[in-house]
N, C-alpha and C positions, 0 to 999 in steps of 0.2 A: 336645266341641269348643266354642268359645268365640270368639264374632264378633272380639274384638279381637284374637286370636294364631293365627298361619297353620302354626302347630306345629312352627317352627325352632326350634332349638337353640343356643346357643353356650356356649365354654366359656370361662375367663379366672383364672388366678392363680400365683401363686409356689410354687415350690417343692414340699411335699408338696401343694400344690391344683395345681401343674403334671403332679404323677405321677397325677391321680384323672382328668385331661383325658385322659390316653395309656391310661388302663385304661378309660372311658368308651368310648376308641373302639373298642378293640381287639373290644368286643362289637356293634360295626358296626350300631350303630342309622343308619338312615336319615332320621332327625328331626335327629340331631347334622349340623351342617352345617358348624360349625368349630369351631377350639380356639386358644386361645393363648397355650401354655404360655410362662412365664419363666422361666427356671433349673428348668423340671420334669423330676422324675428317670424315664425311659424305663424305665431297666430296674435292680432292684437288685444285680447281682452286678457290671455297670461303676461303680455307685456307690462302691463299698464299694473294687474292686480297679484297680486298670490295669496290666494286662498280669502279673498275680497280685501283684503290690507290693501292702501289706494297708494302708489308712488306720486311722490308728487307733481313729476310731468303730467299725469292721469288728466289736470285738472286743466293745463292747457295745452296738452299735443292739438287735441282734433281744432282746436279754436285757429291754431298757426296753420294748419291747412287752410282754414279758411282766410286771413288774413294775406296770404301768400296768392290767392284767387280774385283778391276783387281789386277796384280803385278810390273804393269810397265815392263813388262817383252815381249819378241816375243808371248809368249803364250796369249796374250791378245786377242789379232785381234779372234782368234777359240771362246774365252769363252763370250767375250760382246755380249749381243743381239741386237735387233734395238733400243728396249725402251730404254737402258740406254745411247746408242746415242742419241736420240730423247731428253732427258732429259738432256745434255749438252746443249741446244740451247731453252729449251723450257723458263726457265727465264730472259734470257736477248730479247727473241725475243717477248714474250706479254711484256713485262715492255717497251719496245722501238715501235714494231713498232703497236699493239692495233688492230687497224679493219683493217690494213694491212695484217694480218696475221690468213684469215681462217682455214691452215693446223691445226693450234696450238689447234684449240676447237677439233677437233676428239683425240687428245691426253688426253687434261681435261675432255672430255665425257667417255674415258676408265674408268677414273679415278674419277667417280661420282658413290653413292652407293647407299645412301639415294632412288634415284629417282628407282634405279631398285628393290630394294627391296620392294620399294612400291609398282609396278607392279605383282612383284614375290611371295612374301613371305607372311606367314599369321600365325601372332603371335603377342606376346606382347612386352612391350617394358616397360624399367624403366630411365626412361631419370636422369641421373645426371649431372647436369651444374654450373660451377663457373659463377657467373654473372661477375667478376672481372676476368676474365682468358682472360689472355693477348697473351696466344697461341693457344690453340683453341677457339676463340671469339665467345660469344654465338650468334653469325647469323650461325652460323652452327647447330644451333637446329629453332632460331626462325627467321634463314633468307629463302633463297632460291630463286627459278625465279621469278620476278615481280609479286606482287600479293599471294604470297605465303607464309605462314610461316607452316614451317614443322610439328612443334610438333598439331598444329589446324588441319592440311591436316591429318594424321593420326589418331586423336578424330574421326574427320568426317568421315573418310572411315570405321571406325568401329575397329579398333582394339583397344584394351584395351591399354591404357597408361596411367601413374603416373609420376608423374615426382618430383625433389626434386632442387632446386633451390636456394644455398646460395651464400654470396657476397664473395665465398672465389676465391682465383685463380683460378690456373692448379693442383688443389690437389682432395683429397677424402674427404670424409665428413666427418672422424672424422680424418683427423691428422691435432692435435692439432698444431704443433713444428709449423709448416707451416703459420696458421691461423695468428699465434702471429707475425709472422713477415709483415703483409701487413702495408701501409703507409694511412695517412688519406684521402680522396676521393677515395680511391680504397679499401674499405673493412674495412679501418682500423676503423670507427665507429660502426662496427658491432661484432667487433671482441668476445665480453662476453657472446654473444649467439652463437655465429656460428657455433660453433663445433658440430656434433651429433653423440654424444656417444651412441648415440641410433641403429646405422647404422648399424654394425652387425647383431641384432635382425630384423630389419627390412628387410634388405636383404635377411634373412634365413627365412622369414615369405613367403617373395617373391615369391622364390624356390620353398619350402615346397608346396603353390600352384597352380604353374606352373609346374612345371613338375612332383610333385609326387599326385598332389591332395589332400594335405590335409589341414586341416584348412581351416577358414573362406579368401573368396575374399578380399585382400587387395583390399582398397579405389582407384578407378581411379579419383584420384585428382593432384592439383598441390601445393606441398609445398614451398612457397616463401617467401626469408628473404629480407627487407626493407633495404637499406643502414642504415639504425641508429640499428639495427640488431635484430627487431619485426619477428617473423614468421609467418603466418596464411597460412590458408589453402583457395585456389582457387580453382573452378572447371575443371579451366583450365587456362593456360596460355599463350598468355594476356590476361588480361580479355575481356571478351565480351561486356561486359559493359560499358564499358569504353568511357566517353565524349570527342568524340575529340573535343579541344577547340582552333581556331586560335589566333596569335599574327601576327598583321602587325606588320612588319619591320618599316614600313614608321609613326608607333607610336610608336619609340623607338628611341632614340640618338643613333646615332654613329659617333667614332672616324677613320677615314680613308677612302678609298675606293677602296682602290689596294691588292691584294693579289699575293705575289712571285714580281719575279723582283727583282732589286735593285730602292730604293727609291732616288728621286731625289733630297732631303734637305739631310741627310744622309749617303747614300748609301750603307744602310740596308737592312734587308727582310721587305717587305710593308708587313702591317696586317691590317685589320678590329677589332674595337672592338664593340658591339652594345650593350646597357645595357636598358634591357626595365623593367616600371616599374613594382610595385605589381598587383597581379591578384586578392589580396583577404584580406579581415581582418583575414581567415581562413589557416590552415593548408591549403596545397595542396600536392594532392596526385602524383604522376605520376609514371604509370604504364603500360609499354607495350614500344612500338616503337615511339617514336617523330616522328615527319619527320621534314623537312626545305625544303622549294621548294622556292628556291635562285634563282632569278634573277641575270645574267650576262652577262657582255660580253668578250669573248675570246680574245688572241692579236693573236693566233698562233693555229694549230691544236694541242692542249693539252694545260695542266696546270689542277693544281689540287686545292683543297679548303679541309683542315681540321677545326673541327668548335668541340671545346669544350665548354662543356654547364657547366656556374658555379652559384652557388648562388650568387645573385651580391651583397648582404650586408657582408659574409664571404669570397669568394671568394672560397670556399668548391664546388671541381669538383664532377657534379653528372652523367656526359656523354661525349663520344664524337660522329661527325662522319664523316666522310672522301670520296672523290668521284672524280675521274679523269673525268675533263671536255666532256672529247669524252665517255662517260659512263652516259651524265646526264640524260637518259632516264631511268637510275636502271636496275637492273638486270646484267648481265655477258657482255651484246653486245654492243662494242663502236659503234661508228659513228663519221662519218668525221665532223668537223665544221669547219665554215668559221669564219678566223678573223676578229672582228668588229661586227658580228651578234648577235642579241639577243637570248639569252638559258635559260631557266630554269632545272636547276639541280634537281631532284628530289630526294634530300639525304634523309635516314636513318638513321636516330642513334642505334645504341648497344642498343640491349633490357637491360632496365630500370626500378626501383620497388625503388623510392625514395621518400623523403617526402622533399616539399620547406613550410620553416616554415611561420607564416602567417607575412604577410606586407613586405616579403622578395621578390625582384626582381630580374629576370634571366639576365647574362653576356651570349654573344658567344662571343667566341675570336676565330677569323677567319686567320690562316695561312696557308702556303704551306704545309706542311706537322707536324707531332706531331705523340709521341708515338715511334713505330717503324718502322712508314714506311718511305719509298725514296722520297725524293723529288721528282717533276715529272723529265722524262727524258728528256725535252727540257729545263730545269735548267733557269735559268736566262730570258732565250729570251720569257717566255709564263707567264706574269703574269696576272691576271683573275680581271677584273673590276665589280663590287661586289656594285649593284645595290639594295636599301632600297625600293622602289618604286615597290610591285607588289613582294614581296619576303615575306614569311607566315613560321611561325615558328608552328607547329599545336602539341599542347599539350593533351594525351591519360590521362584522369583524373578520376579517382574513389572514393567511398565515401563508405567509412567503418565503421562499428561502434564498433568495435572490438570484436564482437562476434566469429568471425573467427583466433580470434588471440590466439596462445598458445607459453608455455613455454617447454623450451628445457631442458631435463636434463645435468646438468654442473657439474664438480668434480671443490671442492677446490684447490684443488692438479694442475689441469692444467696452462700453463703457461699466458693462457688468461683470466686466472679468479687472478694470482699472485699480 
């Protein structure tokens, strides 16, 4: 023991120093008294998959661990351990063989943190999430096992959480250099506010309470920025409040009804495009999680469906979301289908905090794969028949009046304010 330190703990960093905060806790030390991960990856098997759709790092993360361990040398075979074998085989064998391969979950269950530090651990947490981060996608704070979104599972159990939520990437909340560079539907209309030069002070305000006790209890809220780049404050996130409102499919045009394959006029990739009308003379809000519970039918045991959501009067992308046919029960566990059978996919979209302006109607554009992930692995021979009839587009809608909305301190001097 040591007069100047009263033996708290905190934790603080990006990325892979976000996943060492969630594996910190999971072994429930009582010293750790909080963490606050930004863009940290929870658990590696939502990293890598959503909803079995395979990124395409999937197929060589675990391999560059291994590369990064040995010398090519005789001395190899003494220094590997099982894991980094294990991790040779573990991406191409779920991208290929899916519910074939039970071994594979006790390797992604090592490798899951979130779930044991909730078990384990009893402290607070300061959640930072780029809604726009394309490497650790925010289902790693607001996805998890069917039925679950993490950041609400921890509200509920009781530990203190805040959380701070902008449309920026894989970055921190105030670098700025970063911000300025994102593209329009992924942050870049947000860009004039995004930055929070406030973050330092707030961070240390954090600390200051959590581990040394001083100062007044930071607010356990959630601060979320809008794609057009509004901030307000939430009690939580997504809201609770929030109206799910459906859209049939089957009251909305669409262009196609094949997705993957080679097209038989063609001999292209088949796509769906469905463009349904306005919902409102009013702004609309949309805030939380979409879903789409798609109607199809399979040709082969797999195939997959990407569905980006765009404004259908700009074509301004406000989401995607992505789902391997033997996965369309959600959650982590495939299951076999039979060719020709009727399934409903039960997709997810990426948590979302956008505004569709009023008299404006929603585009999905429906392909095999978008973004960075793999096409599925049955390539060509699995293309997915993409059925309007009994397929629900289900909209999380909220009504603000801006009382909750504040402004973010900006320097002239930054390159997003230039």
């Amino acid at each position: 023991e040591q007069e100047w330190s009263n033996g708290h703990v905190g934790l603080y960093g990006k990325s892979y120093e976000g996943a060492t905060q969630w594996e910190a806790a999971a072994m429930g030390s009582e010293y750790l008294k909080t963490i606050v991960p930004i863009s940290g990856t929870t658990a590696l098997h939502p990293l890598l998959y959503k909803n079995g759709s395979a990124e395409a790092r999937s197929q060589v993360m675990h391999m560059n661990y291994f590369s990064s361990t040995v010398d090519y040398n005789g001395d190899d075979l003494d220094n590997i351990c099982p894991d980094i074998v294990e991790g040779l085989f573990a991406g191409p064998v779920t991208y290929v063989a899916g519910e074939m391969d039970p071994y594979m979950e006790n390797y992604y269950d090592e490798r899951s943190h979130i779930d044991k530090a909730f078990q384990n651990w009893n402290g607070s947490v300061y959640w930072i999430q780029g809604m726009q981060d394309w490497n650790v996608d925010p289902h790693q704070v607001f996805g998890g096992p069917s039925g679950t979104v993490w950041y609400q599972a921890y509200v509920d159990a009781g530990y203190d959480v805040r959380g701070m939520l902008g449309q920026w990437e894989h970055n921190y909340p105030d670098q700025w250099s970063k911000h300025n560079a994102q593209d329009s539907g992924y942050g870049g209309e947000a860009i004039a506010e995004m930055t929070r030069w406030d973050w330092a002070e707030d961070l240390l305000e954090w600390f200051d309470y959590y581990l040394k006790g001083e100062g007044q209890q930071p607010g356990l809220h959630a601060q979320i920025q809008r794609n057009d780049g509004q901030w307000r404050v939430e009690s939580t996130w997504p809201p609770l409040d929030a109206e799910a409102t459906p859209i049939n499919l089957s009251d909305c045009s669409a262009d196609g009804s094949w997705v993957g394959g080679a097209s038989v006029a063609g001999g292209g990739i088949q796509s769906v495009t469905v463009d349904c009308p306005s919902l409102s003379e009013n702004d609309l809000h949309i805030s939380g999680l979409p879903t789409l519970h798609l109607q199809v039918s399979p040709t082969y045991d797999g195939g997959q469906v990407f569905v980006e959501l765009q404004d259908a009067e700009t074509g301004l992308r406000l989401g995607h979301a992505t789902m391997d046919v033997r996965y369309h029960a959600g959650g982590y566990d495939p299951q076999t289908v039979a060719p020709g059978s009727a399934v409903t996919m039960y997709m997810e979209f990426q948590g979302m905090d956008v505004i569709l302006p009023a008299g404006h109607g929603l585009r999905m554009v429906m392909t095999e794969t978008g973004e960075d992930y793999l096409a599925p692995a049955c390539g060509l021979a699995c293309p997915v028949h993409v059925l309007m009839d009994g397929s629900t587009l289900t909209l999380p809608l909220i009504d603000r009046d801006g009382t909750s909305a504040f402004l973010t301190p900006q320097s002239d001097d930054a390159a997003n304010n230039a």
